[in-house]
C-alpha positions in Angstrom: -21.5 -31.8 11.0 -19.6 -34.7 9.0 -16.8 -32.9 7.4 -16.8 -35.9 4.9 -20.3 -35.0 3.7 -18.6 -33.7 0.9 -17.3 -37.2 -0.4 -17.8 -41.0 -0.1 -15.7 -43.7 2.3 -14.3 -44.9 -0.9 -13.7 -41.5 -2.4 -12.2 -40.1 0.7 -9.7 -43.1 0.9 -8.8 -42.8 -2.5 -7.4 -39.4 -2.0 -5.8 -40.0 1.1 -3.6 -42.5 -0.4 -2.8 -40.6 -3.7 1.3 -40.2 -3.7 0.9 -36.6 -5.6 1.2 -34.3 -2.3 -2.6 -32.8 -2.1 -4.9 -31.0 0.5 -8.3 -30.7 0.1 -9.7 -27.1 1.8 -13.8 -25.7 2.5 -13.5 -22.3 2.3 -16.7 -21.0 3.4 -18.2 -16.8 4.9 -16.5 -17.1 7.6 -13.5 -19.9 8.2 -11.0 -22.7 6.2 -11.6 -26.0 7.2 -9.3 -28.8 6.6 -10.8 -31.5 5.0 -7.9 -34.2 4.0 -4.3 -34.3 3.4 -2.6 -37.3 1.0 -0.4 -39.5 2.1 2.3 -37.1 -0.5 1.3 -34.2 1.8 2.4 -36.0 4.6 5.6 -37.5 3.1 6.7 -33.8 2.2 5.9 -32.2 5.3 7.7 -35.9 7.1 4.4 -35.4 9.5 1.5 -38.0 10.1 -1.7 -37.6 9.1 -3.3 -36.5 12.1 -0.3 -34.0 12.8 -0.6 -32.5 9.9 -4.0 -31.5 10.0 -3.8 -30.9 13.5 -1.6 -28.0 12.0 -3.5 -26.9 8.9 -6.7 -26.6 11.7 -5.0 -24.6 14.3 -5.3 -27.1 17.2 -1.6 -27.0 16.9 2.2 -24.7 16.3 5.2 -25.6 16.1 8.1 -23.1 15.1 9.9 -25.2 12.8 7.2 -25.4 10.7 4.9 -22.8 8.8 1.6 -24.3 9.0 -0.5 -22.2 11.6 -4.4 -21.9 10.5 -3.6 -18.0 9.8 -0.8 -19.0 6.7 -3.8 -22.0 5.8 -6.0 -19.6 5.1 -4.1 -16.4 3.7 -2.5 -19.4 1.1 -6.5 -20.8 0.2 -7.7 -16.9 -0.2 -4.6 -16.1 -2.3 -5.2 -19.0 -4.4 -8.9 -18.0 -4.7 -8.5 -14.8 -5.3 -5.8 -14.2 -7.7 -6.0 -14.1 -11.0 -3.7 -17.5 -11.4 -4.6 -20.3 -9.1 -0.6 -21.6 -10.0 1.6 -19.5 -7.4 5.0 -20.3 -5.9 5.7 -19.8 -2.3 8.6 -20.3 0.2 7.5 -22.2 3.2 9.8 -23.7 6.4 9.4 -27.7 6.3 11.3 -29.2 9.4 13.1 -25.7 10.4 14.4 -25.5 6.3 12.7 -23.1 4.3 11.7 -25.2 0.6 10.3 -23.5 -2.7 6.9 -25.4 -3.7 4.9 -24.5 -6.6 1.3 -24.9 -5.5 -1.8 -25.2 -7.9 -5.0 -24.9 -7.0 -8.6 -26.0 -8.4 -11.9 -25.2 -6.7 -15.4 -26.4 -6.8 -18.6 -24.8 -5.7 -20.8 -27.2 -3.2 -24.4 -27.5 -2.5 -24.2 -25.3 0.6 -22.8 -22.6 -1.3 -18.8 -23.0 0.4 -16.3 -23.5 -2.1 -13.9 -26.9 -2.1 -10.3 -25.7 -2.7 -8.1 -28.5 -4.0 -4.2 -27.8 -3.9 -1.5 -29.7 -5.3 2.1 -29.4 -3.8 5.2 -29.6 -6.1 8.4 -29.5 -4.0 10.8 -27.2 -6.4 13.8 -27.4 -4.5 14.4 -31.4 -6.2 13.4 -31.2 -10.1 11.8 -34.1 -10.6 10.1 -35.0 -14.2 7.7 -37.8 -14.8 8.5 -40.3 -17.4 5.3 -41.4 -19.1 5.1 -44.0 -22.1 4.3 -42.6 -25.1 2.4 -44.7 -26.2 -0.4 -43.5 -24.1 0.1 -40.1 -25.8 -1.7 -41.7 -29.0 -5.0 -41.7 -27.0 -5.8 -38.1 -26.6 -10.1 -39.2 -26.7 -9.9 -40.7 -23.5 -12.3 -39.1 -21.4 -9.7 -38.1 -19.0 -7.9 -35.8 -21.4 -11.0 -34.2 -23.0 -12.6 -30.3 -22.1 -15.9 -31.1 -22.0 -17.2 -27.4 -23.3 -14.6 -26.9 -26.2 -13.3 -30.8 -26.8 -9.9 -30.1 -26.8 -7.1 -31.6 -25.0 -7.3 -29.9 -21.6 -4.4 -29.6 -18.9 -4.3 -32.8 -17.2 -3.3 -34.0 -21.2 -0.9 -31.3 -21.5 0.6 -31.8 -18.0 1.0 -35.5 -19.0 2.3 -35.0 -22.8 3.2 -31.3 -23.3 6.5 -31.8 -22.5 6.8 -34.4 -25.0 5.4 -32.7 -27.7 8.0 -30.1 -27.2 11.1 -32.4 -26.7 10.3 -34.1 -29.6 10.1 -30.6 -32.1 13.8 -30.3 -30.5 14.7 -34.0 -31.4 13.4 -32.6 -35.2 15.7 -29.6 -34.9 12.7 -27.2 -34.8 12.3 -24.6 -32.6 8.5 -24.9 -30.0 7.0 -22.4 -28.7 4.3 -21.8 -26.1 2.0 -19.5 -26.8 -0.7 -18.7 -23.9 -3.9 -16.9 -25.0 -6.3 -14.9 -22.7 -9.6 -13.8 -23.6 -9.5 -10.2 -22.3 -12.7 -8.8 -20.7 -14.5 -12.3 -20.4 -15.9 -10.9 -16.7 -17.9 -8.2 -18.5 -18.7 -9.8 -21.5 -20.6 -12.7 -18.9 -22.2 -9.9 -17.0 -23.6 -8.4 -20.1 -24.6 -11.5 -21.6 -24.8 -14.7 -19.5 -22.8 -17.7 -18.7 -24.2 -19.7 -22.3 -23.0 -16.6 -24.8 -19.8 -16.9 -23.1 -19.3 -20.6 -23.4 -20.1 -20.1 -27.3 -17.4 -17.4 -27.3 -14.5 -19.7 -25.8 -16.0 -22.4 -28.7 -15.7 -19.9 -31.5 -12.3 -19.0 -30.0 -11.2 -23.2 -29.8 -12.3 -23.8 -33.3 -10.1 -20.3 -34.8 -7.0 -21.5 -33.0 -7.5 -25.0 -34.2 -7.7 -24.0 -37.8 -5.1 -21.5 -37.9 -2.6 -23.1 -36.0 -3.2 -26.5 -37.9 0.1 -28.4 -37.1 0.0 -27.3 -33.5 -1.4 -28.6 -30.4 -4.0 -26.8 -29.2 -4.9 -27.4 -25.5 -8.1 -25.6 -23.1 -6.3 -24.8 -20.2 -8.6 -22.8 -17.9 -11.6 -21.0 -17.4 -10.3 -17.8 -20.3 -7.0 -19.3 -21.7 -6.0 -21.8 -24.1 -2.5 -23.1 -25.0 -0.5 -23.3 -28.4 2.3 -25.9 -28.3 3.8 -25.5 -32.0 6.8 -24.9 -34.3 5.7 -23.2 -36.9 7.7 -20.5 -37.6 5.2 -17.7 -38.7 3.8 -18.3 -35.4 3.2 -13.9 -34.9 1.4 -14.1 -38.3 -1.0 -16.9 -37.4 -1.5 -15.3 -33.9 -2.6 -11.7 -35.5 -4.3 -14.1 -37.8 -6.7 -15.6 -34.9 -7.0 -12.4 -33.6 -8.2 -10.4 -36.2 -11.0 -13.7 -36.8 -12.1 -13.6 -33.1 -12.7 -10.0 -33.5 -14.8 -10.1 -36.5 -16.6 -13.1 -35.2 -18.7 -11.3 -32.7 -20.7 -8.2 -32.3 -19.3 -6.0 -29.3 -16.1 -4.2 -28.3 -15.7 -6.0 -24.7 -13.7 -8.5 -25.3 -10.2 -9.5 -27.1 -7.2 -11.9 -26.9 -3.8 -11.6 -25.9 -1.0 -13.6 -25.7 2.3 -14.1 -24.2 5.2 -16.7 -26.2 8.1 -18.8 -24.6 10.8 -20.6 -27.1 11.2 -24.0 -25.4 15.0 -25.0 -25.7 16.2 -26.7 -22.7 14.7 -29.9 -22.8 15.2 -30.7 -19.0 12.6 -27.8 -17.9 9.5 -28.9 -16.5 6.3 -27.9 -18.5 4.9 -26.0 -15.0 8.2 -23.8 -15.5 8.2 -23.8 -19.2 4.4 -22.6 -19.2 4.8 -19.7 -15.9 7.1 -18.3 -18.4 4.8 -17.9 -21.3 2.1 -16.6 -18.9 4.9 -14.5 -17.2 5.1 -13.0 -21.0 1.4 -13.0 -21.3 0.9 -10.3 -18.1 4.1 -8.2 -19.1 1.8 -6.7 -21.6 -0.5 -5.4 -19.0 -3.7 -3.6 -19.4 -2.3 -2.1 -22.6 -5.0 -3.6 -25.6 -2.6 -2.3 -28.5 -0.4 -4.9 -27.3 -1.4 -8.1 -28.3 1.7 -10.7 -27.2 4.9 -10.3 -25.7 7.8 -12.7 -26.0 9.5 -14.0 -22.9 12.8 -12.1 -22.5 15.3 -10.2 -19.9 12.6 -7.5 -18.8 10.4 -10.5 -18.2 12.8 -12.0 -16.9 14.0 -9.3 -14.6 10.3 -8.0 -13.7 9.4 -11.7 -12.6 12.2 -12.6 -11.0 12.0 -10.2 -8.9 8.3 -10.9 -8.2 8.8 -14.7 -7.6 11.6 -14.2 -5.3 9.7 -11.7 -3.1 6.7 -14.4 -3.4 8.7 -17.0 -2.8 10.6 -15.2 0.1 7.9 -13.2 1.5 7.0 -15.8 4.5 10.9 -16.4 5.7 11.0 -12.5 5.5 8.1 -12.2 7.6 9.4 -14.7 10.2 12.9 -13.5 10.4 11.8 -9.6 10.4 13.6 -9.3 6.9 10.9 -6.3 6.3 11.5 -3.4 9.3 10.0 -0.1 9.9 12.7 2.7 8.6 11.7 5.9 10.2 11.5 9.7 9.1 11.0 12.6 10.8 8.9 15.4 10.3 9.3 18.5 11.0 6.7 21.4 13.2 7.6 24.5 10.7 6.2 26.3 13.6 9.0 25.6 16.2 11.4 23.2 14.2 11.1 20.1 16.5 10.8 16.7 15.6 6.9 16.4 15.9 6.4 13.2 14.6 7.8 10.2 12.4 6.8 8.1 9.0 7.1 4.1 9.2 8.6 3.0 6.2 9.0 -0.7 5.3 12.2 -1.7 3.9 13.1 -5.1 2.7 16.9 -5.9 4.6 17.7 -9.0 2.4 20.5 -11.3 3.4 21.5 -12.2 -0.5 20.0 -8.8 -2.3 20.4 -6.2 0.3 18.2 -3.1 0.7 15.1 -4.5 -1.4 12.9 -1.5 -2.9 9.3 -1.2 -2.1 8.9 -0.6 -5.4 9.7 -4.2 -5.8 7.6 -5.7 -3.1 4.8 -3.6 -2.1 2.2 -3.7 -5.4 3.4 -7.9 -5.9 2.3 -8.1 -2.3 -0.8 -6.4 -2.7 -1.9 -8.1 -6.1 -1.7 -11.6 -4.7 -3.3 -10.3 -1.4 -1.0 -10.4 1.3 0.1 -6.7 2.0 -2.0 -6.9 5.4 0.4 -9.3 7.0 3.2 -7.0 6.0 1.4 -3.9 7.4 0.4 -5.8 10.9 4.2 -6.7 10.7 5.1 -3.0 10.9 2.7 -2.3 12.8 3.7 -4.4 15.7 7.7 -3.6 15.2 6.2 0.2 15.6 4.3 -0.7 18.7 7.4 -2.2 20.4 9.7 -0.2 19.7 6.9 3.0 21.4 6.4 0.9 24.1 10.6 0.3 25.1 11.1 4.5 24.0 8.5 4.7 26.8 9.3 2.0 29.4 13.4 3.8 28.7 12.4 6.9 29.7 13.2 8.0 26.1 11.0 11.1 24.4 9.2 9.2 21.7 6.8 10.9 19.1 3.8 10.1 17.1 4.6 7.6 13.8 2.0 7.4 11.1 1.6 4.1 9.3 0.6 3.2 6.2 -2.4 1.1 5.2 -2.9 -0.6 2.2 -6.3 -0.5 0.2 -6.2 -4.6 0.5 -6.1 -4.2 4.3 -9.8 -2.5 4.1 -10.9 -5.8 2.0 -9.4 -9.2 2.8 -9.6 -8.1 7.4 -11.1 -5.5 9.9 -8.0 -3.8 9.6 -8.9 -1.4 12.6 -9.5 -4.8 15.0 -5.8 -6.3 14.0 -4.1 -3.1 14.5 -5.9 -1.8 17.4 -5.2 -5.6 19.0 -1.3 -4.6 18.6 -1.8 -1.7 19.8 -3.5 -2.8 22.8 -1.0 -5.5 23.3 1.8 -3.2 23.5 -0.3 -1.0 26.0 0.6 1.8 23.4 -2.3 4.9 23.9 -3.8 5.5 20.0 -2.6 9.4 20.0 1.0 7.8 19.3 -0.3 6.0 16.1 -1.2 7.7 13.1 -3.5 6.0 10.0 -2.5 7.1 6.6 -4.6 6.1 3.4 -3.3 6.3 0.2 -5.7 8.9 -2.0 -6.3 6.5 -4.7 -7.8 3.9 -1.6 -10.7 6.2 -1.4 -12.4 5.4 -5.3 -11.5 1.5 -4.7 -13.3 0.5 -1.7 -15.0 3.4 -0.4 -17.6 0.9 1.7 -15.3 -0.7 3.8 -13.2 2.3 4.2 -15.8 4.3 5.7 -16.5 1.8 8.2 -12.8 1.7 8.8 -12.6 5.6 9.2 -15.2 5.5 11.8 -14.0 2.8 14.1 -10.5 4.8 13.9 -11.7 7.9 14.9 -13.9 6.4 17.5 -11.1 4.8 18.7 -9.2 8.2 18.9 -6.5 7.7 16.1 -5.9 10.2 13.5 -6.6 9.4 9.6 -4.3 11.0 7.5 -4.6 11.4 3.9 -1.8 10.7 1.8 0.2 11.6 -1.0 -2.8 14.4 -1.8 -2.8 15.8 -5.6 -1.5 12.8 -7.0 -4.7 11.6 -8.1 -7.8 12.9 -10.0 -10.5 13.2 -7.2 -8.7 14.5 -4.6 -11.2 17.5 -4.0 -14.5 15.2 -3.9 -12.4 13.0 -1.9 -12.2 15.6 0.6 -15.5 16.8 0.6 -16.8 12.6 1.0 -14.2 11.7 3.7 -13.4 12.7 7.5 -9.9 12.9 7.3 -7.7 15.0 10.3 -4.6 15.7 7.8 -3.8 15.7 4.5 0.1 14.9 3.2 0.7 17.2 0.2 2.4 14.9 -2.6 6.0 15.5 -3.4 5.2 16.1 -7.1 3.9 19.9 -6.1 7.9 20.5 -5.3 9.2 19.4 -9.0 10.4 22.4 -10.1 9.7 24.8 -7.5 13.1 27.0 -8.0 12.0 28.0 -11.4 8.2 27.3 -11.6 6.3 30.2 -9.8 2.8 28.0 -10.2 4.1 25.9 -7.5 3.9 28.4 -5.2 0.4 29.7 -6.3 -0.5 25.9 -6.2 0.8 24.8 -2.5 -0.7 28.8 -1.3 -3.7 27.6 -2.4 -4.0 23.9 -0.8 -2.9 25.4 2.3 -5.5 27.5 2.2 -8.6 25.4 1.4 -7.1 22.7 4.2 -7.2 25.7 6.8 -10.9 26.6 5.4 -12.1 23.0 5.8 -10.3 22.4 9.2 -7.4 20.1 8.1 -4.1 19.8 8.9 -1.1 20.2 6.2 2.3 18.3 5.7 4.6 18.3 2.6 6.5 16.0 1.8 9.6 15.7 -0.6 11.4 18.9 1.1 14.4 19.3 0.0 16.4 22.7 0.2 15.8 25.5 2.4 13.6 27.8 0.3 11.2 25.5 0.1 10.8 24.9 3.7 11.1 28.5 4.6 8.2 29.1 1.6 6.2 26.2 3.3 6.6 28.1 7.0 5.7 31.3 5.7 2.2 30.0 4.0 1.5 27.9 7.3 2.0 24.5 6.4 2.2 22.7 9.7 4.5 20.1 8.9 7.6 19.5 6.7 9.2 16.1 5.7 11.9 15.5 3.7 15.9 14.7 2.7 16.0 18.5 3.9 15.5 16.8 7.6 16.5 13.4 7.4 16.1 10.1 4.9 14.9 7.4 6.7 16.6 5.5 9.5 16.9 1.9 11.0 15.7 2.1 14.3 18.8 2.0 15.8 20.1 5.1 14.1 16.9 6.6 14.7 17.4 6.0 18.2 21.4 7.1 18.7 20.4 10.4 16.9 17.9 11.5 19.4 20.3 10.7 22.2 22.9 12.4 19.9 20.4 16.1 19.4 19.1 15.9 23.0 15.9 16.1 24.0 15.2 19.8 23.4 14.9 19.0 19.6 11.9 16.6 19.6 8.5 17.9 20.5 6.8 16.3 23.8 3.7 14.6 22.6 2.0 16.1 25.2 2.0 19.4 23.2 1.1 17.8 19.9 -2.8 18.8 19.9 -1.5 22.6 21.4 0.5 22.9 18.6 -1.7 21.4 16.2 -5.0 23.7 17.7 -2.2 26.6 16.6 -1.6 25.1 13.4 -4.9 26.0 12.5 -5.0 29.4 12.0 -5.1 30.3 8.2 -2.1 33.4 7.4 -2.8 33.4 4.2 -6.1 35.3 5.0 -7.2 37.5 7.9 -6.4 35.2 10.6 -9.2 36.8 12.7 -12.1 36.2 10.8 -13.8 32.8 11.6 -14.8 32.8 7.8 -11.5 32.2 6.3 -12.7 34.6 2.7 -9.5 34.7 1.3 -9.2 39.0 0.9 -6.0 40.2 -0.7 -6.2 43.6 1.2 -5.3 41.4 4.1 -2.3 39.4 2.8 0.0 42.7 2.8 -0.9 42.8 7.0 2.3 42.1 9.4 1.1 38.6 11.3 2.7 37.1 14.0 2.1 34.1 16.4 2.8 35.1 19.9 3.3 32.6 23.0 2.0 33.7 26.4 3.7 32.0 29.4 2.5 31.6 33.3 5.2 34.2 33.8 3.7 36.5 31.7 6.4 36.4 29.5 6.0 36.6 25.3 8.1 34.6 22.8 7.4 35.1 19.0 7.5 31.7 17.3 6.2 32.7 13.7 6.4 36.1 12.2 5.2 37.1 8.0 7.3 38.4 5.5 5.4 41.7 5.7 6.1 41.6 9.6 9.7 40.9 9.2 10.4 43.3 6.2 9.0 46.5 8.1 11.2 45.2 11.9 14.5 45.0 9.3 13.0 48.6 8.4 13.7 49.8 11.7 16.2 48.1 12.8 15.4 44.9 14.4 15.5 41.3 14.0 12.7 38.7 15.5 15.0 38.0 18.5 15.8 41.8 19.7 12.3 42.5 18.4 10.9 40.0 21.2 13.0 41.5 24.1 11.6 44.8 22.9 7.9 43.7 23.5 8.6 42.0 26.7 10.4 45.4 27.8 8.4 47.8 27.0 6.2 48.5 29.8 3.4 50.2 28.4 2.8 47.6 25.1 3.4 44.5 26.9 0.8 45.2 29.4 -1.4 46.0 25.8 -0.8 43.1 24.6 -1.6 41.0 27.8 -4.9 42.8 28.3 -5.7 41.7 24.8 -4.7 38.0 25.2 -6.9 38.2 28.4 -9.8 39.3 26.7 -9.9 37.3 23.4 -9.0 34.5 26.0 -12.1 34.5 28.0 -14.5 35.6 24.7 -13.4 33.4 22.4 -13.4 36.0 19.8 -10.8 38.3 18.4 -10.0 41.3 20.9 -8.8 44.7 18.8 -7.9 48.3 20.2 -7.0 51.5 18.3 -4.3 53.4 19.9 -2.2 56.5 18.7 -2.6 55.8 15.1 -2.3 51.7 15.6 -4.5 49.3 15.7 -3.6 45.6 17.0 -6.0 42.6 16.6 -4.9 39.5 19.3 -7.0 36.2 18.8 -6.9 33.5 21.2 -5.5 30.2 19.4 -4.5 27.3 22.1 -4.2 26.8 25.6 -1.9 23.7 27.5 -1.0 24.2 30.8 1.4 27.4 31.3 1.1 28.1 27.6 -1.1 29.9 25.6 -1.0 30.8 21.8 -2.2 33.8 19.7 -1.9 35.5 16.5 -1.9 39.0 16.2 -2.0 41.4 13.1 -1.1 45.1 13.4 -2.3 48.0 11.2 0.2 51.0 11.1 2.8 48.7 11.9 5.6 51.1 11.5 4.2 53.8 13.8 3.6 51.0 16.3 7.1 49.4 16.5 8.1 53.4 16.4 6.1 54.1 19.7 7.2 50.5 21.6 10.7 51.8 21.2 10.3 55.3 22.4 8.0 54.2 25.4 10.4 50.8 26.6 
């Protein structure tokens, strides 16, 4: 098929020798095609034509350049998709790394794809066109018209704006740039239709014109008009339009906002002068009381950290800026290392340690937070893959996934390619998914879930409790784990609901067949709290903060081995993990009954040697062996000793082994209860509640 269906010979040539720097993109279901480059385009990348869209197309790479077809079409889908089609990004030109402003308008065709057309402004030279005025005097030409509302639109504004504003300075006024937004226009179209809404973007056009009277008054896109003016009761005449908009129509869905920018420095470009009004304009948020915002340092601040990590984020990419940090968690069970949490951290060379609070939700709104994800991903299946090919004891690490992963790529093909690359198996990866993923894009997620598990990955929920729906969530979704949020820990010295409140998650995860880990540990109680109630896993500052790779590394050679868990044993351990002490660990039911919670519970290990080793042991267990004398160590010899009750318990491991069902015998005035947990090679788990405890430890002594 002609890709030049789309435009005529003479057409075609006429873009291809425009000197503004433009590329002209289909975007259809399925791919971005290349469809011209201007001569500009090619004078800023200092490529031919047929280079340069050998580049944007894929049929070639070089690395001094960031062109692949991947970046192409990640730059046309942010463009798209965002909600400004203006963004700034920081791409390498010739192996040097230049800051271009890049605007985008699309077009919808006949066969349904969508033409993307994106000018390129090269910010790293500031360079400011010098039109005659005179041709400011002819705002009617068809050229500078908006066909719907018959104001000046943009191209005018681009051409003249500037002017306008230099020449209030000239007066000794003070301009200003006010951007407007009609809030809620999507729903107010989905309501209505297409024509109401057009009426209600002319109703808005004619208000601003007769309030702001000796301003200029410009359409700029599809929801948002421009006020270039120096009036100085410029707040009044904007609570003025919007109190006339509001009375104008008939519903509740939709408002205006705006956001204000003094223009003073009469060398700024109106692009720049205009990003910072709109900057202004979003600082307000979702907030309706809010109705403008003035550009100012927490603008300033908020932005500028947003634009540099925009502006940045590809160089970061490139040059593995952005690195997995590790953290361990802890098995409360045996108190190895059982497992790790990939963190990425932002090592800048000018701003240092860069938070993800600054990076991570800017990333995500313009979507690219799935090439930062595959990024850590890979880094994560390397370094596995040299731990493994090193000889060095490696355990699992959970990664996170962002909710944009699920919509803008099969996230479970791109990260099961890299693991496959790396030769990695999938029980060393772990998927974690953010609790408030689940209510955004529950479709794709559930497809997700299902290829993952297939696979044979685990899906971890995280941070659960910090949302609203984290019960239904549960009940809806097949998750293997959930991570208890941090915030159940606030307080925990001197607020006994904690306790009432973390007893009780661990409990219904045991009832439904999940696996528990909290995180935000940090002081002993609470992890010796978080053993006793049977939560599996522990991670926190208690343990460790997370850790460059190479620290992560020198401390396991620094522990020894002995302190990380072989992965090998992660599902024994985790089969173990299973069994609910908050209730009567030998009822398959799980009923929570508070006669039982009083009852002395211990895990026991059975090895090939017929030896026992007590790894966990209840308060109620530990309070009546301090009773009489012992502590869990001596208390362990003493059962391996004794003739006559080790054999007792070994019968009973033997039985509940081979029935699968809790074995339980009532001797001298005792009774013990041994259920069979998890088996893995020479090991073997129970747990094991005694009634008449104290005549029971009275007998093992008298009869060692």
């Amino acid at each position: 098929m002609n890709r030049f269906k789309y435009f005529t010979p003479e057409t075609k040539k006429s873009y291809e020798q425009l000197g503004l720097a433009l590329a002209i993109f289909k975007k259809s279901k399925d791919q971005t095609e290349t469809l011209l480059v201007s001569d500009g385009l090619c004078q800023l990348y200092h490529l031919k034509r047929k280079e340069l869209m050998a580049y944007f197309n894929g049929a070639a790479a070089d690395e001094h350049y960031s062109l692949t077809k991947k970046r192409v079409e990640v730059l046309v889908n942010q463009l798209l998709g965002a909600d400004r089609q203006t963004i700034t990004v920081r791409i390498k030109i010739n192996n040097f790394y230049h800051t271009l402003l890049l605007h985008a308008k699309r077009q919808q065709v006949a066969d349904g794809s969508l033409l993307c057309f994106i000018e390129y402004f090269d910010l790293s030279a500031d360079q400011l066109e010098v039109t005659p005025k005179a041709d400011r005097n002819a705002p009617d030409a068809p050229r500078y018209k908006d066909d719907l509302t018959g104001l000046v639109n943009t191209t005018y504004l681009n051409r003249f704006g500037r002017d306008f504003l230099v020449d209030k300075l000239d007066e000794g006024l003070r301009p200003v740039i006010i951007l407007f937004n009609v809030t809620g226009m999507r729903a107010f179209n989905d309501r209505y239709d297409y024509r109401q809404g057009d009426q209600l973007l002319i109703k808005l056009s004619q208000i601003l014109v007769q309030t702001f009277t000796s301003g200029l008054v410009i359409k700029h896109s599809e929801d948002r008009f421009i006020v270039l003016t120096a009036a100085t009761d410029y707040i009044a005449k904007i609570k003025t339009a919007q109190k006339l908009f509001v009375a104008g129509i008939s519903n509740s869905l939709t408002n205006i906002k705006a956001g204000i920018y003094y223009y003073e420095n009469r060398a700024e470009g109106m692009e720049a002068a205009l990003d910072k009004a709109r900057q202004a304009l979003q600082y307000t948020g979702s907030d309706l009381t809010q109705l403008y915002h003035v550009y100012d340092s927490a603008v300033q601040e908020s932005f500028g950290n947003r634009d540099y990590v925009l502006t940045h984020f590809w160089e970061a990419l490139d040059k593995r800026w952005i690195q997995p940090y590790y953290q361990m968690e802890i098995r409360s069970l045996t108190g190895q290392i059982c497992g790790y949490e990939a963190l990425a951290r932002w090592i800048d060379p000018d701003k240092g340690i860069l938070s993800p609070a600054t990076f991570i939700s800017v990333l995500e709104d313009m979507h690219l937070i799935n090439l930062l994800d595959l990024s850590i991903v890979e880094q994560v299946c390397e370094m596995i893959h040299d731990c493994l090919e090193d000889g060095i004891p490696v355990q699992p690490i959970s990664i996170n996934l962002s909710r944009v992963d699920f919509q803008v790529c099969d996230i479970f093909q791109e990260v099961d390619r890299i693991r496959k690359k790396h030769d990695i198996p999938p029980r060393y990866l772990k998927i974690e998914i953010l609790e408030s993923t689940l209510t955004r894009v529950p479709g794709q997620l559930r497809l997700a879930m299902s290829k993952f598990h297939q696979a044979g990955y685990q899906i971890w929920m995280d941070d659960f409790g910090s949302g609203y729906s984290s019960l239904n969530n549960l009940k809806d979704f097949n998750f293997d784990l959930i991570k208890i949020d941090m915030i159940f820990l606030k307080d925990f010295a001197n607020n006994p609901k904690s306790r009432i409140i973390l007893s009780s998650i661990v409990n219904m995860a045991k009832q439904l067949g999940l696996h528990t880990l909290c995180e935000g540990v940090e002081t002993k109680e609470q992890a010796d709290f978080l053993r006793d109630i049977g939560c599996e896993r522990l991670q926190g500052f208690r343990f460790s903060k997370p850790l460059p790779l190479e620290e992560a590394i020198s401390l396991i050679h620094k522990n020894g081995y002995g302190h990380y868990e072989p992965v090998e044993l992660n599902d024994y351990y985790d089969q173990a993990g299973l069994a609910n002490l908050l209730v009567d660990p030998m009822s398959d039911s799980n009923v929570l009954d508070k006669r039982q919670l009083a009852l002395p519970v211990s895990i026991i290990e059975r090895r090939s040697d017929d030896s026992l080793r007590l790894y966990y042991i209840d308060r109620a267990y530990q309070k009546q062996l301090e009773e009489a004398g012992f502590s869990q160590g001596s208390w362990q010899d003493q059962i391996n000793y004794s003739n006559v009750y080790h054999h007792l318990l070994l019968d009973l491991m033997s039985e509940s082994r081979q029935t699968r069902i809790p074995a339980t015998l009532t001797l001298n005035g005792f009774t013990i209860n041994v259920r069979f947990l998890a088996k893995h090679d020479d090991r073997q788990m129970y747990v094991c509640t005694i009634q008449n405890f104290a005549q029971y430890v009275y007998l093992a002594k008298k009869w060692r």
